[in-house]
N, C-alpha and C positions, 0 to 999 in steps of 0.2 A: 293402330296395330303396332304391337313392339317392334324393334328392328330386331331379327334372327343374328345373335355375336356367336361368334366362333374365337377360342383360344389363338388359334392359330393364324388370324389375321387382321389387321388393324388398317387398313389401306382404306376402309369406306368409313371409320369412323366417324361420327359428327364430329368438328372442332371442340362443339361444349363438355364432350367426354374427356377433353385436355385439360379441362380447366379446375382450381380447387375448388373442395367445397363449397368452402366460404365468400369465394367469387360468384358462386355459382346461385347461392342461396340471395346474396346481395344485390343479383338479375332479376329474381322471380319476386322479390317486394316491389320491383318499378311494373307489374305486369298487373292488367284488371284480371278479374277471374277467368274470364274466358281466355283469356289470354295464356294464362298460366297451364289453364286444363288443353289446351295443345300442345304446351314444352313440353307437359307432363305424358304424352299419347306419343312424343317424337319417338322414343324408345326406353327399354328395360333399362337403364345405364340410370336416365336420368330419371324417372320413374322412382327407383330404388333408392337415390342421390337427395331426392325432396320429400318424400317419402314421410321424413319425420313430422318435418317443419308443415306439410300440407296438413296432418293428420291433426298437428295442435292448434291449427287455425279455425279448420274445418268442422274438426268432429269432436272438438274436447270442450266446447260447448255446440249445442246443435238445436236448432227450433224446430217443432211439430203443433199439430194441432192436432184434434178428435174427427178427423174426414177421415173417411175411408183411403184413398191415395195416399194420404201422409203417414198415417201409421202403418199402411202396408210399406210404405219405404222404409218408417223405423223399424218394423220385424225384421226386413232385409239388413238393416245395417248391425242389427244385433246379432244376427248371423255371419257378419262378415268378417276379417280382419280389421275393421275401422272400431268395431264394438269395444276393445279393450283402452282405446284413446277417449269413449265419451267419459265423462265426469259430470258436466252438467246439461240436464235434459230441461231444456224450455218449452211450455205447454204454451202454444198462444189463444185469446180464443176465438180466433174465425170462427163462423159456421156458414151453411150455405142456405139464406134467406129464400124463400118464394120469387120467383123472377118476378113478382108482379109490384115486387117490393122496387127494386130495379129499376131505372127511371132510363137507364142506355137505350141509346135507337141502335136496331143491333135485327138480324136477320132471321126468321124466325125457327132456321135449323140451330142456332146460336141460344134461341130463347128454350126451346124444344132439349138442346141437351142442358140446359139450366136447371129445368124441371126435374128431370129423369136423376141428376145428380142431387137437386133437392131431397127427392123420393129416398133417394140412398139411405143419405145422410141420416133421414127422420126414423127411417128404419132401422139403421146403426145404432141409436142413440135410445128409442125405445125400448128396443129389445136387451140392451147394452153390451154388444157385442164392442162397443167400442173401448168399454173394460176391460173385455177379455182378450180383444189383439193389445191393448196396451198392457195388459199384464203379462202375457207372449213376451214380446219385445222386452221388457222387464227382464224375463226371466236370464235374459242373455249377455244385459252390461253390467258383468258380474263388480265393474270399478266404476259406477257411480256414484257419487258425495252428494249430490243436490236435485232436486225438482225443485223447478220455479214457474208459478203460474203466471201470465203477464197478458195484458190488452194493449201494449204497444209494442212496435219494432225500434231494437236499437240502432241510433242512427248513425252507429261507430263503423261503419264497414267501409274506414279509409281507402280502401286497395281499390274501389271503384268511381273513388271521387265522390265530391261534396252532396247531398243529399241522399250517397245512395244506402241501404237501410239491408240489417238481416232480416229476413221475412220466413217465416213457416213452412218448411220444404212443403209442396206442394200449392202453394199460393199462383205460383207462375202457370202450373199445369191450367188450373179452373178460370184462369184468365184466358189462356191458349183457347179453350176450347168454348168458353161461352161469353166474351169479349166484355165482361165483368167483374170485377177483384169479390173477394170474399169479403164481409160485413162481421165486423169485430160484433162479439155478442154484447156486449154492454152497452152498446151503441142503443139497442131497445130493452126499453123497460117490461121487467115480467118474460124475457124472451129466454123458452126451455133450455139454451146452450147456456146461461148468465154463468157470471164467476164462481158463485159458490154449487154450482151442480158438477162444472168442472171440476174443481176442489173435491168434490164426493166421489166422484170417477178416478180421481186422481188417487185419495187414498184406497177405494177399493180395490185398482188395479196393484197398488205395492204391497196391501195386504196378501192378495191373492200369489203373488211372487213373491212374497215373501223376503222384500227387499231391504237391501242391508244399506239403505240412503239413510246419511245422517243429518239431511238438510231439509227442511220443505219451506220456500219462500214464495207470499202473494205478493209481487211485483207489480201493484195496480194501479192508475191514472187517470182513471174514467172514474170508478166507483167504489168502493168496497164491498164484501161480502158482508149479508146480513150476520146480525145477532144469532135469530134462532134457527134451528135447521141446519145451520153449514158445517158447526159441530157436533151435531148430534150423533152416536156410534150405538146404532143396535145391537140389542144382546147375539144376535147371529152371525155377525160378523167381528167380534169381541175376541174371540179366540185366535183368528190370524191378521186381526188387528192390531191390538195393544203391543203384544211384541215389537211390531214394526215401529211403533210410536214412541218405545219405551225406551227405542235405539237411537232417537233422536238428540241431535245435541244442537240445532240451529233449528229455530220458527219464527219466520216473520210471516206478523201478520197485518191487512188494512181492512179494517171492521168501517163499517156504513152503513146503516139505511137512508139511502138517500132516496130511493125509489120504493121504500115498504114505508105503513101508519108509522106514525110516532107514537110516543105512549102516552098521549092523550092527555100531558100532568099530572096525573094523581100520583097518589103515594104506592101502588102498589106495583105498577107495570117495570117503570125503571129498577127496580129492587131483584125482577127476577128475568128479565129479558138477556140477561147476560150466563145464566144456568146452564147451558151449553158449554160454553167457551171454558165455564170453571172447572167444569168435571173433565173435560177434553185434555186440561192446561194440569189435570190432575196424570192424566196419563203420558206424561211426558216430563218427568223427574229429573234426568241427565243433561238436562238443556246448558247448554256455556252460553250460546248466541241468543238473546229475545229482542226480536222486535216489536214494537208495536204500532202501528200508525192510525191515527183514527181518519174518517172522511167522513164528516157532515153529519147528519142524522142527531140526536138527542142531547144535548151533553149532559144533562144531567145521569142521563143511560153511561156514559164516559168516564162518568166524577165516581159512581158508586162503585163501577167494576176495580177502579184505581185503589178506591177506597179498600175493595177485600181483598185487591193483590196486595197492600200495603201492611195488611192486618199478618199477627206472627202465624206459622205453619199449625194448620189443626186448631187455629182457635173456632171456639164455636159462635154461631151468629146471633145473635137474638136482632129482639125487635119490641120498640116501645108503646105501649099501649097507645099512647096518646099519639101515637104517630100512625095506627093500623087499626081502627079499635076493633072489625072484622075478624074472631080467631083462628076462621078457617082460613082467613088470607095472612095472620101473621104465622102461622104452621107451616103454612108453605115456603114464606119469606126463613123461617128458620132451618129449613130444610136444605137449605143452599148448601152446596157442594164445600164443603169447609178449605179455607186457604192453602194455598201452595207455598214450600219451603225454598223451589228450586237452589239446591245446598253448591250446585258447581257452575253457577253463573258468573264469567267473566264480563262479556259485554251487552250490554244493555242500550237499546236504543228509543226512543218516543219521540214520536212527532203527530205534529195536529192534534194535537189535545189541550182541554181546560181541566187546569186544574187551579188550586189556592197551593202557595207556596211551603205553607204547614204540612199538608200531603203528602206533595212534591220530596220535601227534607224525611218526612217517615219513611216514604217507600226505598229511597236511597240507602236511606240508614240500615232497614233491615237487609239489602242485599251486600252494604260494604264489606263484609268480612274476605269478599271473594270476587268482588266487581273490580274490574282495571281497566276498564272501556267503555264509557258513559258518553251518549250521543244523544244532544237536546234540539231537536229540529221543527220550530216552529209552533212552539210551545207556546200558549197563552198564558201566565200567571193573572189571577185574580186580585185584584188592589184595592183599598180604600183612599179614598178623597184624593184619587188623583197623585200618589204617594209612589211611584213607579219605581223612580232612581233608590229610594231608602228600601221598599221592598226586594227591590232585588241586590243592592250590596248586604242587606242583613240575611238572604237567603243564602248567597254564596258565606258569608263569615260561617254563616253556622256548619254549610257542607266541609269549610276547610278545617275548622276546629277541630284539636286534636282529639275529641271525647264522640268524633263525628264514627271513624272508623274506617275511613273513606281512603285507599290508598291506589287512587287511579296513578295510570301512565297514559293513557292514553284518551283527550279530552274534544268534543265537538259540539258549539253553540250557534247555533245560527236562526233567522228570521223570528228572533222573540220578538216577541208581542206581550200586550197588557189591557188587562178589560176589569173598567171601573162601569159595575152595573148601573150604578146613581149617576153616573157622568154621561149627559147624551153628546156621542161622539160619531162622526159620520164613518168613524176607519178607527179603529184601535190605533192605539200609538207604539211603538216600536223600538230594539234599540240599536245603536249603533258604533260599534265597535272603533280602536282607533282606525284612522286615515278615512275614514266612512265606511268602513267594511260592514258586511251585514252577518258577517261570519268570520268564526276564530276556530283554530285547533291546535290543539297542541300535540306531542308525544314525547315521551321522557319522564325522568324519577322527579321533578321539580313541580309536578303539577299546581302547587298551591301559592307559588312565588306567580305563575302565569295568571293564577283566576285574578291574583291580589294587581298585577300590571295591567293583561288583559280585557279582564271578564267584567270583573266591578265598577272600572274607569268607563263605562258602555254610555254613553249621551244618549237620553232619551229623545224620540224625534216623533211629533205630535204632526198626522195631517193637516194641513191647511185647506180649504176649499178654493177651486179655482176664482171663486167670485174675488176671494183675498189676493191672490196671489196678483201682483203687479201695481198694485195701489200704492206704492214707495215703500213696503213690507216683504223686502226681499231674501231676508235674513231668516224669515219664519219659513220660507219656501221648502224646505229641506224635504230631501227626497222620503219617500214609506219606507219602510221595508216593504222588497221585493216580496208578490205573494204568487209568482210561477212555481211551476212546481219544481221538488227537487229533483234533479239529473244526477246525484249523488247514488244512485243505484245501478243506470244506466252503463254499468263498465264492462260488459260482457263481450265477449265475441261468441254468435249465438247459429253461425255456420250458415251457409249462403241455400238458396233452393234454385243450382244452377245443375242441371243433368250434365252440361258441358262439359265441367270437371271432372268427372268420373262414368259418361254414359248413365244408361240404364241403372237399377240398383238389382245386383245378384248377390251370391253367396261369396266373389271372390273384388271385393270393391278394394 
């Protein structure tokens, strides 16, 4: 409860109401959260005094999921005075599993409300009422920049010490009450909550609000969203869709089937399995930011999509007889959603993908006119006879030449890789940047003086097997490149799921 000030007397003040600002604010970073959400209840003085600094820790990024309690909290905070400070909305995707799934020894009024909130949830999500309080909520953070979908917690929430992680408002509640955490949906394979159903909920809901988000980011670690299906936009929802997508000027995305058929080899499946993605990729022209990240599944499915991102805007597709002889199947192949221009792309990122180096330098080229931020994360290039180090110094000479068109500032390489098909190798080989880095970046006007110091000088570093290792062949030892994943994404502050800090959620938070 506040403390009741009066003008006219200062005799009971707290001490901390004497102290400046800036002393004041440099108290509440040594405090955990709970800790803080008492200074912050002490009274109206100091309440009002943190006010700012809470609200951009808290709520200017904030995590949610598709449960029922979580989103009813987000309706409430879009209602609230907190709603103007969100900017970035993280979807996580909990859902709430069958208890039977559930391996906890746990009481059976504990099992009993497991189920009943199972039931909720399956009911929320068939019906898709869970679009519709998301599109609620929507309606109300009139200054959002971003949705990001994500299957992990970031584990940057230093104010609580080492391990402790942002979590999905309402994570803590379904613990409280059925003495079991919620189960990431990519966690099972085929499972109704997976990524890319989110992703469909996710757009439907900023169609239906009609949201003026110029970001949409899959933040994924587990899996990717499939090929077909994730982008596919029915004619019915086309009208208060495309708008919204047309406003976009940031998408990342990490495409996988790592859990759907592959295409089986032939010539026809990889050719059109990415037909979604094109015509989607079609409705989104204003892009500056593209990400792309691949996760496992096909690569030749990989190589082709690169292949017509790479191709110029509007060219048309054909297909060679000798490669399709089928005319109903090369009709279709020709039918593909014709190439993308994206005219006002600044930065560009890939990672986890095979490509051949020739590609690689086409697709560049056609975006130089306009690209200044080129991000190469774990990138496989394609090599003959084992030709690594020459491959990749004539790939960069060609990107820096001045007939390239290439006028980055701002430049990132890290955990390259290289795959000789005819070479049996038990680990791709790797390279390594100076002092043994596995990653280089640069920023500034000099880019092409860094790749020529940098990038090029990279020592190639060939795994050894352990059987080798120790035989008086110490010199070969040299470490891989690291294949964890990257944490380069990881830098959000994605808002605590503590009631402490703020009570209850109402219309005055």
């Amino acid at each position: 409860m506040d403390v009741e000030m009066t003008s006219g007397s200062t005799s009971h003040h707290s001490p901390l109401m004497r102290l400046p600002l800036e002393l004041l604010l440099r108290i509440s970073q040594h405090l955990t959260t709970v800790e803080l959400g008492q200074l912050r209840l002490s009274c109206g003085y100091i309440e009002q005094s943190l006010f700012a600094s809470f609200a951009r820790e808290f709520f200017q990024h904030k995590q949610f999921n598709l449960t029922e309690f979580s989103l009813s909290a987000l309706q409430a905070i879009s209602r609230s005075r907190m709603a103007p400070h969100m900017r970035h909305l993280h979807i996580g995707l909990e859902s709430i599993s069958h208890a039977r799934m559930c391996h906890t020894h746990r009481s059976p009024a504990a099992t009993y409300r497991h189920n009943q909130l199972h039931t909720r949830h399956w009911i929320l999500s068939t019906t898709g009422q869970d679009a519709v309080m998301l599109a609620e909520a929507l309606k109300g953070l009139t200054n959002l920049e971003d949705v990001v979908l994500r299957d992990s917690n970031s584990t940057r929430r230093s104010r609580d010490g080492p391990g402790a992680t942002w979590n999905s408002y309402g994570d803590a509640t379904f613990t409280r009450e059925t003495g079991t955490t919620l189960m990431n949906a990519t966690v099972v394979s085929f499972d109704e909550f997976a990524s890319y159903k989110v992703f469909i909920k996710t757009l439907q809901a900023l169609a239906a609000a009609d949201s003026q988000v110029a970001g949409i980011e899959l933040l994924l670690r587990r899996h990717g969203v499939p090929w077909r299906g994730t982008f596919y936009v029915p004619e019915y929802l086309k009208p208060t869709m495309l708008p919204v997508l047309a406003r976009l000027t940031k998408l990342h995305l990490v495409i996988g089937d790592d859990y759907r058929s592959w295409s089986d080899g032939d010539a026809f499946n990889p050719r059109t399995w990415s037909f979604d993605l094109r015509k989607f990729l079609s409705y989104v022209p204003n892009l500056r930011d593209f990400r792309f990240n691949g996760y496992r599944g096909d690569t030749l499915v990989f190589t082709l999509f690169m292949e017509w991102l790479a191709m110029e805007e509007g060219a048309p597709i054909t297909c060679l007889v000798d490669l399709i002889t089928d005319p109903g199947e090369r009709t279709i192949i020709e039918s593909s959603p014709l190439p993308v221009g994206f005219p006002h792309l600044v930065r560009l990122s890939l990672g986890k993908i095979h490509l051949t180096p020739e590609l690689l330098t086409r697709l560049l080229r056609k975006f130089a006119p306009t690209l200044q931020d080129l991000a190469l994360w774990d990138v496989t290039l394609r090599v003959d006879d084992q030709q690594e180090l020459s491959t990749w110094q004539r790939f960069w000479q060609e990107l820096t030449a001045s007939d390239s068109g290439l006028n980055l500032y701002r430049l990132k390489v890290g955990r390259q890789k290289f795959e000789d098909a005819l070479a049996a190798q038990p680990r791709p080989p790797g390279a390594r940047f100076a002092g043994g880095r596995g990653e280089v970046q640069y920023e500034g006007p000099d880019w092409r003086a860094f790749v020529r110091e940098q990038v090029e000088t990279a020592e190639i570093v060939r795994f050894v097997p352990q059987s080798i290792i120790g035989l008086d062949h110490g010199h070969l030892a040299d470490q891989p490149v690291d294949d964890d994943d990257d944490d380069d994404d990881d830098d959000e502050e994605d808002g605590a799921d503590d009631t402490s800090i703020y009570g209850e959620m109402d219309s005055d938070i």
